[in-house]
Kinemage of the C-alpha trace (Angstrom):
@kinemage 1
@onewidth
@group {chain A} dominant
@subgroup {mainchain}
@vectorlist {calphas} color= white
{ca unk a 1} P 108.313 -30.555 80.096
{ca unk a 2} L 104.956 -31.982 81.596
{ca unk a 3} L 105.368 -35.970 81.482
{ca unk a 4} L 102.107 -38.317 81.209
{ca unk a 5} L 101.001 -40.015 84.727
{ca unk a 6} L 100.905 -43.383 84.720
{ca unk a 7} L 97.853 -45.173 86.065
{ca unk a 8} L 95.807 -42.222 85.472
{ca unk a 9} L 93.544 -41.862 82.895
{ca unk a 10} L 94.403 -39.454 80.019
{ca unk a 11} L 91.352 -37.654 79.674
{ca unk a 12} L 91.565 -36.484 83.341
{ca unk a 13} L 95.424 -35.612 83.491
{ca unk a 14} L 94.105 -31.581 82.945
{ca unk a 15} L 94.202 -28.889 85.191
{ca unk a 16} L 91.141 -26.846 87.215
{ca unk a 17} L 90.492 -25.300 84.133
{ca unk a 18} L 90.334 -28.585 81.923
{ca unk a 19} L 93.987 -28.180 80.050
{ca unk a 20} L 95.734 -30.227 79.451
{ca unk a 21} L 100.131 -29.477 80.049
{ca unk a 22} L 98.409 -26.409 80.942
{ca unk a 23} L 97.938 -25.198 77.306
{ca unk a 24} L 95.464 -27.418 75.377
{ca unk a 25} L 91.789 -28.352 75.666
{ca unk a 26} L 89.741 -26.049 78.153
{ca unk a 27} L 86.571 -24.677 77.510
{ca unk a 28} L 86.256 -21.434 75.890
{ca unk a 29} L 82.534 -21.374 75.233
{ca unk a 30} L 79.629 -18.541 75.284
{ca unk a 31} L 77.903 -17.955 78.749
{ca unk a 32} L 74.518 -19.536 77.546
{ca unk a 33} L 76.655 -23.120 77.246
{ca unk a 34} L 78.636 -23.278 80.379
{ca unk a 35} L 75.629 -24.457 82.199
{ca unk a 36} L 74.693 -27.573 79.569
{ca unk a 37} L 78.307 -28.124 79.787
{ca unk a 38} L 78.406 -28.475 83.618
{ca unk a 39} L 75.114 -30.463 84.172
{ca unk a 40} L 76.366 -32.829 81.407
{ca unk a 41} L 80.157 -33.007 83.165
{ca unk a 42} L 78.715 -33.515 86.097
{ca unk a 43} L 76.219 -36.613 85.152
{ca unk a 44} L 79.235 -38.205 82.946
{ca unk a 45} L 81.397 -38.002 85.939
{ca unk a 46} L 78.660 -40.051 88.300
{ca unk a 47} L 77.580 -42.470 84.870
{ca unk a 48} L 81.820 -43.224 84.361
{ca unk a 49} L 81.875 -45.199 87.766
{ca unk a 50} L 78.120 -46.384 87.633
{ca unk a 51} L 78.346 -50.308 87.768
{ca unk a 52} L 74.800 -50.354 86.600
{ca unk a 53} L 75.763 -47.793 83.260
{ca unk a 54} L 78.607 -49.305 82.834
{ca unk a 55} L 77.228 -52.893 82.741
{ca unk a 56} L 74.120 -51.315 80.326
{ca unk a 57} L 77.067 -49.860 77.891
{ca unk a 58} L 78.907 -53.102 77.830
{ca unk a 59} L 75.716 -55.059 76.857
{ca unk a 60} L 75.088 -53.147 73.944
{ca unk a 61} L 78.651 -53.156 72.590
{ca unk a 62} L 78.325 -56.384 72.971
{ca unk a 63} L 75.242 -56.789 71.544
{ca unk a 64} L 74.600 -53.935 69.322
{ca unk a 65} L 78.228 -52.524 68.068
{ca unk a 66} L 79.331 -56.258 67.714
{ca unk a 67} L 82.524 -55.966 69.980
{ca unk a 68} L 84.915 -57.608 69.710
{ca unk a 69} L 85.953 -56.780 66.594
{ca unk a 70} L 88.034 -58.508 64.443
{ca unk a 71} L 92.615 -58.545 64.782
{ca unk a 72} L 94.162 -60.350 61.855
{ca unk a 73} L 97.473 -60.923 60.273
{ca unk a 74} L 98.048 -59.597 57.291
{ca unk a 75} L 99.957 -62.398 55.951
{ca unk a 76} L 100.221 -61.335 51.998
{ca unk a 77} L 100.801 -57.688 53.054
{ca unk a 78} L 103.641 -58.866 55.148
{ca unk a 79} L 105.387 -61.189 52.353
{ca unk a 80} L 105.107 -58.513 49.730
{ca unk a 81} L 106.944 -55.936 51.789
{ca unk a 82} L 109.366 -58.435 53.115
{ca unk a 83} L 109.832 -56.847 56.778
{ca unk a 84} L 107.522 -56.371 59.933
{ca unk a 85} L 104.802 -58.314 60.248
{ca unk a 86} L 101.425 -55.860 59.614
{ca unk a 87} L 98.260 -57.177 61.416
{ca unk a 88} L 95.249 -54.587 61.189
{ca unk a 89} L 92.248 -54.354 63.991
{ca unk a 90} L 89.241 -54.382 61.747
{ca unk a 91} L 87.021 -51.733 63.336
{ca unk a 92} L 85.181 -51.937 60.777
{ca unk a 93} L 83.423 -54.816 61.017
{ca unk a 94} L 81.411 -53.237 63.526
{ca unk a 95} L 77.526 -51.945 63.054
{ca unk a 96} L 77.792 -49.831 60.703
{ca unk a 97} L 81.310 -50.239 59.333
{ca unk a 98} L 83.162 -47.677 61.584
{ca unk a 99} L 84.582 -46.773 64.873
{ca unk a 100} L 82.125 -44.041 65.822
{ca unk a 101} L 79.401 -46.077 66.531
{ca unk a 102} L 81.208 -46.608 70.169
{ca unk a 103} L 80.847 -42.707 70.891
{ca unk a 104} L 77.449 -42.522 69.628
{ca unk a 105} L 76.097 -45.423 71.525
{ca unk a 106} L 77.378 -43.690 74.705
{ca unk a 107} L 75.964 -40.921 73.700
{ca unk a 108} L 72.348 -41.760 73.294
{ca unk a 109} L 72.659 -44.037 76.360
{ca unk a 110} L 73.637 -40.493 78.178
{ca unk a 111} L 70.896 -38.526 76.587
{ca unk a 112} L 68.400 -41.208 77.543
{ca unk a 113} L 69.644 -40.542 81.453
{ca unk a 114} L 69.304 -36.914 81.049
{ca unk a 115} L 65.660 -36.891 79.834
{ca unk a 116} L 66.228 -35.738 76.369
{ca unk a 117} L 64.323 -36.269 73.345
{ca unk a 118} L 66.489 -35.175 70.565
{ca unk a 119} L 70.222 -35.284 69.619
{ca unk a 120} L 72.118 -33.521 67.232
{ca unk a 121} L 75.427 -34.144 66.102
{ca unk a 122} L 78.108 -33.183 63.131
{ca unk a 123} L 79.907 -34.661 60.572
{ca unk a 124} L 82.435 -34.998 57.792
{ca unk a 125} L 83.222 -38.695 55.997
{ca unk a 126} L 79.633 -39.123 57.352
{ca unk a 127} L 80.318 -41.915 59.453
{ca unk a 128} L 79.854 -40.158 63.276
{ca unk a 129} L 76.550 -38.984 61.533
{ca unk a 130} L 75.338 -42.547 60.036
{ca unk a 131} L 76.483 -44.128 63.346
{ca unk a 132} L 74.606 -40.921 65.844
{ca unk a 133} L 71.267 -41.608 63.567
{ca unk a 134} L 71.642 -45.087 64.042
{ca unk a 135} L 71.889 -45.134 67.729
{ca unk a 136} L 69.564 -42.370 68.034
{ca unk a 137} L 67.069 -44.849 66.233
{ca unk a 138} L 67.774 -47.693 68.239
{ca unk a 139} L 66.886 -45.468 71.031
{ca unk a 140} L 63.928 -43.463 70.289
{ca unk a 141} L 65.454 -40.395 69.745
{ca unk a 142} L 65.028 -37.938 67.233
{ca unk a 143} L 68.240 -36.596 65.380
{ca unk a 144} L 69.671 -34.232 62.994
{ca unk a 145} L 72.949 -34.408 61.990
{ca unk a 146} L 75.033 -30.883 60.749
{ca unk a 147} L 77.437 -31.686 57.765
{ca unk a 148} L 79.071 -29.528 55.040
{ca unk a 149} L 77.908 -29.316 51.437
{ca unk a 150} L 81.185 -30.525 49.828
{ca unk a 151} L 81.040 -33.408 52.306
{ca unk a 152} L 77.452 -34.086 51.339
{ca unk a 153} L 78.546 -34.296 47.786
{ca unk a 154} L 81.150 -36.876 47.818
{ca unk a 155} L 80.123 -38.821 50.812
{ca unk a 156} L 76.821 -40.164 48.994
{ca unk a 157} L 76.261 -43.515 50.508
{ca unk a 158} L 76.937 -42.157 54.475
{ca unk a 159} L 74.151 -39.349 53.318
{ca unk a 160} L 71.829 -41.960 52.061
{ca unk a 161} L 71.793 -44.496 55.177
{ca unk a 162} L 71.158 -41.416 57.397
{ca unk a 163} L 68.237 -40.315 55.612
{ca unk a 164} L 67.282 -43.876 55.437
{ca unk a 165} L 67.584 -44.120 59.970
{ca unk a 166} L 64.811 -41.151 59.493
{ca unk a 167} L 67.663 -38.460 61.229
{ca unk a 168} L 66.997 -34.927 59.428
{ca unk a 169} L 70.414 -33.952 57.714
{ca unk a 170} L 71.495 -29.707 57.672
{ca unk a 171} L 73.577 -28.850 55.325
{ca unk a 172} L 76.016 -26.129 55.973
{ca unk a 173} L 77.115 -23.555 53.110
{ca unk a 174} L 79.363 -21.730 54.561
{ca unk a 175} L 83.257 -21.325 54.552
{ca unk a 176} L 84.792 -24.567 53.256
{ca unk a 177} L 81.513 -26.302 53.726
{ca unk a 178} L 83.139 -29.321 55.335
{ca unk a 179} L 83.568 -30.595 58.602
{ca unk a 180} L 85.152 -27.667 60.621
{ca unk a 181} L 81.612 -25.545 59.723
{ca unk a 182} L 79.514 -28.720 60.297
{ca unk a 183} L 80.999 -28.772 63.976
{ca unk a 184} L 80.295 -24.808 64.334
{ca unk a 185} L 77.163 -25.035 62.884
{ca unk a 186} L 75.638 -27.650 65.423
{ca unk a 187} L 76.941 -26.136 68.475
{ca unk a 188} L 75.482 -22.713 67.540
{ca unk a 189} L 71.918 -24.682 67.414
{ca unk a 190} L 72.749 -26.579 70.431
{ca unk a 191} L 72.978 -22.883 72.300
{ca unk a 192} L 69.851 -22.526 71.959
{ca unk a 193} L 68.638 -25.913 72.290
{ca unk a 194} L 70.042 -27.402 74.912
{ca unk a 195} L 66.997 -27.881 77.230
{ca unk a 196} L 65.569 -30.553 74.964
{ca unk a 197} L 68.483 -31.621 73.134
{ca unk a 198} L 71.922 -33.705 73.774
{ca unk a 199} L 74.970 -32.627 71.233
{ca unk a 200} L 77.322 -35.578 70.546
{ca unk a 201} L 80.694 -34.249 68.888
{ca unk a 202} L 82.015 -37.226 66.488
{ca unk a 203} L 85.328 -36.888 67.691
{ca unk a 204} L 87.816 -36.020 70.655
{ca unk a 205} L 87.393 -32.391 70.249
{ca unk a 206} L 85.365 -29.409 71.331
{ca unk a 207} L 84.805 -28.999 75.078
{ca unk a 208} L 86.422 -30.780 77.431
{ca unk a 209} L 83.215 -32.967 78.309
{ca unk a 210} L 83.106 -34.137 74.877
{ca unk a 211} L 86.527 -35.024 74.791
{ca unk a 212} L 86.158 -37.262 77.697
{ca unk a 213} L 83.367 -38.626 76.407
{ca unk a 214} L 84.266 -39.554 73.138
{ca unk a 215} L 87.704 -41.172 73.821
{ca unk a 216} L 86.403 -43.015 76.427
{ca unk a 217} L 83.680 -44.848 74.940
{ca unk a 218} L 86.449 -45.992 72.026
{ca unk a 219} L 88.468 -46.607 74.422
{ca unk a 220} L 86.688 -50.485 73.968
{ca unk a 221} L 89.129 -50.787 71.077
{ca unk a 222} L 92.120 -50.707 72.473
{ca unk a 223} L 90.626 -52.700 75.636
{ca unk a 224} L 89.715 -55.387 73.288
{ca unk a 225} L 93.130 -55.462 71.122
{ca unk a 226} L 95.252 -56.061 74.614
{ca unk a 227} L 92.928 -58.791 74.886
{ca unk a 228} L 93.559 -60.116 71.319
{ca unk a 229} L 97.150 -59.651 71.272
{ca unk a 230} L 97.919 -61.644 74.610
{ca unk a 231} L 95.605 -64.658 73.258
{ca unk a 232} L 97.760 -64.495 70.338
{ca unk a 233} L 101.457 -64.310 71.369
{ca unk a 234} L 100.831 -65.259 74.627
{ca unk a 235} L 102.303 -61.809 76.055
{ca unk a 236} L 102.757 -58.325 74.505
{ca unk a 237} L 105.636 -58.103 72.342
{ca unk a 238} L 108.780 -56.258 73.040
{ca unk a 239} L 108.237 -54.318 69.558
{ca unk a 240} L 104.646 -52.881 68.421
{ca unk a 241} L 103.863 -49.782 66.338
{ca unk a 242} L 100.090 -49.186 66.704
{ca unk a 243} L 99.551 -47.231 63.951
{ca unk a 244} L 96.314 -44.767 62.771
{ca unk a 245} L 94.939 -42.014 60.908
{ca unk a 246} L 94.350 -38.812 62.786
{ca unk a 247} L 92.265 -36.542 61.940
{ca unk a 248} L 89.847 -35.052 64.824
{ca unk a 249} L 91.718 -37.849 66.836
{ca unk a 250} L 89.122 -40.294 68.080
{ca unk a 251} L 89.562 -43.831 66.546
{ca unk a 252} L 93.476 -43.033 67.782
{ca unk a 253} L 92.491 -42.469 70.965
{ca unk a 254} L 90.649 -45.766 71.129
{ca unk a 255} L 93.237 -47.087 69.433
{ca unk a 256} L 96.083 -46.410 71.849
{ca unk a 257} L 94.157 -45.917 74.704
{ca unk a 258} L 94.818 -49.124 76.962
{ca unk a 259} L 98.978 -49.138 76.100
{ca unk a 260} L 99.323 -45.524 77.011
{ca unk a 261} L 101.867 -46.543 79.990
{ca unk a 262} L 103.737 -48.881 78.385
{ca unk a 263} L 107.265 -47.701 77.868
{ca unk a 264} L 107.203 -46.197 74.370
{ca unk a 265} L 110.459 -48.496 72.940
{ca unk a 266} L 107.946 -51.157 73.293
{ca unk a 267} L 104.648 -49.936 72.033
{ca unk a 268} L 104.883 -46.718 69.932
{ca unk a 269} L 102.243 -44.851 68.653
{ca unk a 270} L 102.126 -43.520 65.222
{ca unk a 271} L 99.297 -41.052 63.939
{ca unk a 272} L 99.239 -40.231 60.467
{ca unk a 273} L 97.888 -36.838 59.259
{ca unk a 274} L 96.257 -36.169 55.583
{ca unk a 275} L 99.208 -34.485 53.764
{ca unk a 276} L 96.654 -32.829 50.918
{ca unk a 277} L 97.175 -33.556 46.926
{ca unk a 278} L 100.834 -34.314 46.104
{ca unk a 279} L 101.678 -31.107 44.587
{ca unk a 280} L 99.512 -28.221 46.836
{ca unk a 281} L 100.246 -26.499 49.982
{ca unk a 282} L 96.786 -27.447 51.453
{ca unk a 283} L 96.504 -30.292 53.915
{ca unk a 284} L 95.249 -31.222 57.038
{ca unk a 285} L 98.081 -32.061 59.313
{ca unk a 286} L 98.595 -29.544 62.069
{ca unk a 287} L 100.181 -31.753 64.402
{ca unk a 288} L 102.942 -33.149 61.077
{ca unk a 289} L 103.433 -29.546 59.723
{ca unk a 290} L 104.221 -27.688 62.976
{ca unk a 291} L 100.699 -25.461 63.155
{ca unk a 292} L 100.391 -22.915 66.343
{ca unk a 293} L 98.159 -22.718 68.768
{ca unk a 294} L 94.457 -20.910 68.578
{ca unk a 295} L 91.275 -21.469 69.913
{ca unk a 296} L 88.628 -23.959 67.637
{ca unk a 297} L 85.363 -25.349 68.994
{ca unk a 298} L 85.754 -24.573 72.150
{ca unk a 299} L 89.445 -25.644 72.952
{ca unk a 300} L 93.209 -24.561 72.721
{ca unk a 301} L 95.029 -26.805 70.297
{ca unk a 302} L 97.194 -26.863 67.521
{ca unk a 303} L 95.271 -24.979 64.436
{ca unk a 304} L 95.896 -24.642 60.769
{ca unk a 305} L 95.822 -20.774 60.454
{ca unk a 306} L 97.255 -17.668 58.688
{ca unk a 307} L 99.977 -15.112 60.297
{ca unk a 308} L 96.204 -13.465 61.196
{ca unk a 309} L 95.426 -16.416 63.251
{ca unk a 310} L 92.662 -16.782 60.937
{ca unk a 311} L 91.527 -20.821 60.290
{ca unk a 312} L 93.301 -22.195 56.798
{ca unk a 313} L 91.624 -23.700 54.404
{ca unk a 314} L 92.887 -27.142 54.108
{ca unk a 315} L 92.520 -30.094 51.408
{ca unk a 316} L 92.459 -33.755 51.646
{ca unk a 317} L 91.285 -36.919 49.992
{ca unk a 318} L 89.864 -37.972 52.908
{ca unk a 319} L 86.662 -35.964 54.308
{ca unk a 320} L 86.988 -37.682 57.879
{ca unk a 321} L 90.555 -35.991 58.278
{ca unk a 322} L 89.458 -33.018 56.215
{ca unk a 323} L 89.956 -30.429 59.522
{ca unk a 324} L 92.115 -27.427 60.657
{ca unk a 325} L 92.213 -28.740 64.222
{ca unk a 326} L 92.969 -31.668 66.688
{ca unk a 327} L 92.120 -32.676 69.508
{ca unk a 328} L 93.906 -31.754 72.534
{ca unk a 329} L 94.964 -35.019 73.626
{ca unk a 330} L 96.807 -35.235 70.796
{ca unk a 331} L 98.777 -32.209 71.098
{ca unk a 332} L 99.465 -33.021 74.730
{ca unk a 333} L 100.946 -36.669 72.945
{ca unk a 334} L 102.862 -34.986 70.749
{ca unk a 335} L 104.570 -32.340 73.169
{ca unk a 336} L 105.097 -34.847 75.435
{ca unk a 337} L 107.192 -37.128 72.911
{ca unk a 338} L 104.534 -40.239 73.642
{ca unk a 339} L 103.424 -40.436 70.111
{ca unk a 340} L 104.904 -39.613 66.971
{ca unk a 341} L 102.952 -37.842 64.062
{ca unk a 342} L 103.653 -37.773 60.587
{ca unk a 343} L 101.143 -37.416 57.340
{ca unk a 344} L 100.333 -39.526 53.981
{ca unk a 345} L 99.210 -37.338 50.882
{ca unk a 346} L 96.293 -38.299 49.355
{ca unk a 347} L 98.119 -40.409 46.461
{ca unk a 348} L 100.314 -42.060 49.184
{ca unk a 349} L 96.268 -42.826 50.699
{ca unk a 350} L 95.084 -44.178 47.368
{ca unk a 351} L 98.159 -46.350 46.244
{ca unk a 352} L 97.893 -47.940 49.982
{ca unk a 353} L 93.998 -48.711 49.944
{ca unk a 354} L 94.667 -50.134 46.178
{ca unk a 355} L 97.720 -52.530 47.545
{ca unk a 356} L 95.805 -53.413 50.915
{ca unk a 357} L 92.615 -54.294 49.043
{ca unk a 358} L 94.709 -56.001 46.049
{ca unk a 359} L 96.494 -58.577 49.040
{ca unk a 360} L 94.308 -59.042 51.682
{ca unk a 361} L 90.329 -59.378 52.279
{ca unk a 362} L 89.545 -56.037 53.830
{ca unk a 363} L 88.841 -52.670 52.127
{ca unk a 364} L 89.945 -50.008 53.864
{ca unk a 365} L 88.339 -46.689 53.925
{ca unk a 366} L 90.748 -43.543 52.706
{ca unk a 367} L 91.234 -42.027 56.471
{ca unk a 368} L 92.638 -45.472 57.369
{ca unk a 369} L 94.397 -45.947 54.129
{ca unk a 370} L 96.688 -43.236 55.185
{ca unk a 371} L 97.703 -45.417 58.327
{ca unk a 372} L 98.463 -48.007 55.617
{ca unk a 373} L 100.513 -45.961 53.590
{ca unk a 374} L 102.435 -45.238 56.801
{ca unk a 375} L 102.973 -49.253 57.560
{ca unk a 376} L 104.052 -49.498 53.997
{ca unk a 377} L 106.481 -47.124 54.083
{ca unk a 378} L 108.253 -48.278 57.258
{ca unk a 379} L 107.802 -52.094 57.904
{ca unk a 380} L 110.488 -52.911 54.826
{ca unk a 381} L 113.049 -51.253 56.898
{ca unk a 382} L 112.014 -53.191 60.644
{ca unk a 383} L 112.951 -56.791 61.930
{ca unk a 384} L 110.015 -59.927 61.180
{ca unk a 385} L 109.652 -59.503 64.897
{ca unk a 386} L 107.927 -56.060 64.819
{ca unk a 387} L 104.489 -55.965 65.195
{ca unk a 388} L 102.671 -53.388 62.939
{ca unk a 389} L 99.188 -52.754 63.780
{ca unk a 390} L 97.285 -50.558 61.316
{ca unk a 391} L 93.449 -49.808 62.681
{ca unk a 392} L 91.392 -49.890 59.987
{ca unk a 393} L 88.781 -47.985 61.462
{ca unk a 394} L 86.434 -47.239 58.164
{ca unk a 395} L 84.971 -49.426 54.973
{ca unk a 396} L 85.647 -48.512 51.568
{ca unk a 397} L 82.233 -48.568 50.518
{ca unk a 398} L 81.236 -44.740 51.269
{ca unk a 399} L 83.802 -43.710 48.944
{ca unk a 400} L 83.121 -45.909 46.184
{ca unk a 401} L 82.665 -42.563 44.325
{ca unk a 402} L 86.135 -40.765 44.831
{ca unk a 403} L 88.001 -43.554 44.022
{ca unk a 404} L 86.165 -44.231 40.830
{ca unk a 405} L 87.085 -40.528 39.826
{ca unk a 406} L 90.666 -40.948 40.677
{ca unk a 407} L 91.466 -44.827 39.575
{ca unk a 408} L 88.822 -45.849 37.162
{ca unk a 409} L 86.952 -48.299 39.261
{ca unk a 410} L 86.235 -49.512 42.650
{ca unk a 411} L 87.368 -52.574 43.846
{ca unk a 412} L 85.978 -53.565 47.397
């Protein structure tokens, strides 16, 4: 079985042809892309070590995303469930109330280096389109953002505040009209785009390039919570779960990024899949529900899909982990027995975000809710002196809507 290297850095532990354990990632892309692909690996490879690029992206985390965010005990959480403690890294607080405003500030920053004037990007809970119009404002670049029709629908207030950042939004009517098709749809523009236009993908999928890129510019997350937690106890505990919703896989990656060597009986990672409505077959866990291997935006990894090997439909709650795939760093986590997945249905996802919000002074969106549900479930049954650390990567707000529908009201 291939092992992880330590003191390397996950995103380049792949092969010649960009696979990862030899079987997951690569770049299986039409012969018009390969070239923007190159030319864009090759400038992220020279802007990675650039002390000047580096010291430019820092600044406007720093000044712009609002880094560091906030890590906080959840001291009524923990009483009520009378086990671990639960502490949550509130990602959220930063501009624009998710984690994929670190990706998207890279981004731009790298389209500005390669002389383009547009950017176009995807999108499903609407937050790695909010955050790409926002940077692409902030930098003077003009932006359209792909996202399904369904997603449209029920992710009003994400819809609104990128129409109001002046980025064009394209809907996408076909197949499920959610995120998978938002993803297709925006790389078969950026084919024949590409000389004026940067493509940021809103998560760790897709070619290998935008895999890199994406986990590591939220790789900050995790950079800042090793911080936090020494200033805290002093050291890092002998017993942390870092625990997070997985859907495309980014705000994980971020997430866990910074403890990957750390022996796993000390810090284990936890990714929690959307297990669909209570009583359906659909979902959106690959990783929790043993998918195979196929080929989806460009990459090997494990994919929801018929005994055709055609994509599944899949179902959840939760438009940000709404997707068939995930990325290939994932699967190479889970086959090498570093992180452990599992899945929250979407009731599981509701009855957490009501109890978190009840307790405690944060309002967790519904991908992180199913992280909570996960914490929940498991910290009655662990020692006080386990750490459980829940990233709660996404506000409530932009789904004020859906959880109207399915409790009644919204409480924020």
């Amino acid at each position: 079985m291939t092992k992880i290297k330590k003191g390397i850095p996950l995103i380049d532990q792949h092969n010649r042809e960009f696979l990862y354990a030899n079987k997951f990632g690569g770049n299986y892309v039409p012969e018009t892309l390969k070239k923007p692909i190159e030319d864009l690996t090759d400038l992220f490879q020279k802007l990675r070590y650039d002390k000047n690029f580096i010291k430019e992206r820092d600044y406007y985390f720093a000044n712009y995303v609002g880094s560091p965010t906030p890590f906080i005990k959840l001291h009524n959480l923990t009483r009520h469930l009378k086990g671990a403690q639960i502490w949550a890294k509130v990602v959220s607080e930063a501009n624009g109330g998710a984690h994929k405003i670190y990706n998207a500030t890279v981004h731009c920053l790298i389209a500005k280096k390669a002389g383009k004037k547009f950017i176009v990007g995807d999108t499903g809970a609407g937050y790695a389109g909010k955050m790409l119009s926002m940077a692409a404002k902030k930098f003077g670049l003009k932006c359209k953002i792909f996202m399904g029709a369904k997603d449209i629908k029920r992710q009003r207030p994400n819809v609104n505040a990128i129409k109001r950042n002046g980025a064009e939004i394209i809907p996408v009517y076909t197949g499920s009209q959610t995120l998978v098709e938002a993803v297709s749809e925006c790389m078969r523009y950026w084919v024949s785009n590409c000389d004026t236009t940067a493509m940021c993908v809103g998560s760790t999928v897709g070619p290998n390039i935008f895999i890199k890129i994406c986990a590591w510019s939220t790789a900050q997350i995790s950079r800042e919570l090793k911080v936090q937690i020494k200033n805290v106890f002093g050291k890092i505990p002998n017993r942390i779960k870092l625990v997070n919703c997985v859907g495309g896989g980014s705000s994980a990656m971020g997430f866990w990024n910074e403890f990957m060597d750390y022996n796993p009986k000390q810090i284990e990672f936890i990714g929690v899949e959307a297990g669909g409505p209570k009583n359906s077959k659909l979902h959106a866990a690959p990783l929790s529900k043993n998918a195979k291997i196929g080929i989806l935006h460009g990459s090997k990894q494990y994919v929801i899909q018929n005994k055709e090997g055609q994509i599944s439909e899949t179902e959840s709650i939760s438009a940000g982990l709404d997707y068939p795939g995930i990325s290939p760093l994932h699967c190479f986590l889970k086959d090498t027995k570093r992180a452990r997945y599992t899945s929250a249905t979407d009731e599981e996802a509701l009855s957490a975000y009501q109890l978190v919000t009840k307790l405690e002074s944060i309002s967790p969106s519904l991908e992180p809710s199913h992280a909570f549900a996960e914490a929940i479930k498991i910290a009655p049954k662990l020692s006080k002196d386990t750490i459980i650390i829940c990233n709660s990567c996404g506000d409530s707000l932009k789904d004020k809507e859906i959880i109207k529908k399915k409790l009644g009201s919204y409480k924020r």
